[in-house]
N, C-alpha and C positions, 0 to 999 in steps of 0.2 A: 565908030564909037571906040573910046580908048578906057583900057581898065588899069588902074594901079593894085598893086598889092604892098601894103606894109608890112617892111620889114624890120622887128625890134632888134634891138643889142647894135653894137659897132660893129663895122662892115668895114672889109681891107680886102686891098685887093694881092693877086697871088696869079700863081703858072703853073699849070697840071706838070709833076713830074715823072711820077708812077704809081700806079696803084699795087697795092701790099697783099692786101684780103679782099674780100666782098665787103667793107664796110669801114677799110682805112686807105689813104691814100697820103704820097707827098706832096707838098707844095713847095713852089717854090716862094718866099715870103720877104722880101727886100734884100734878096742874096741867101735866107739861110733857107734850109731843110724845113720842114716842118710838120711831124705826121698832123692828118687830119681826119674827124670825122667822116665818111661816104654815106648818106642816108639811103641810096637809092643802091640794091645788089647786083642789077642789073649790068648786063656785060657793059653797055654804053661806050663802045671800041669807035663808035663814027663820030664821038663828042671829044671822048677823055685822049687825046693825045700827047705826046711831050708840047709844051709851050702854050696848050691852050691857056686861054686868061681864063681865071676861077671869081668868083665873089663871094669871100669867106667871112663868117660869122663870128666873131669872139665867142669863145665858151662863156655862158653866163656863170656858170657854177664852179669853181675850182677843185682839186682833188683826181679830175677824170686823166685819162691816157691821151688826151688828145685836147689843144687848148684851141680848135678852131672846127667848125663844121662849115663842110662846101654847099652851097645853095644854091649855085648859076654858074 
């Protein structure tokens, strides 16, 4: 059995750089920097490496610190 999950907003893809805090990190985003969103505070050391591929979320709302949340 196979399950989808939909996901809203524009989706771009990205490359784990470093992580900042417990809830921001960088990405790397067609060459540039890009801090990001982290939803999850979790250490996730066996995931988040330099160069992993990210699948990041457009902010829907404008104004925030951060114009992308990482989701995969």
């Amino acid at each position: 059995m196979v399950s989808y999950v939909k996901i809203n907003g524009e989706l771009v893809e990205g490359f784990f750089k470093e992580r900042i805090t417990r809830f921001s990190a960088i990405a790397k985003i067609d060459g540039d920097d890009v801090l990001c969103f982290l939803p999850n505070p979790g250490r996730l050391e066996e995931i988040l490496h330099e160069g992993a591929r990210l699948i990041l979320r457009k902010a829907a709302r404008s104004g925030r610190k951060t114009a992308y949340d990482i989701i995969a």
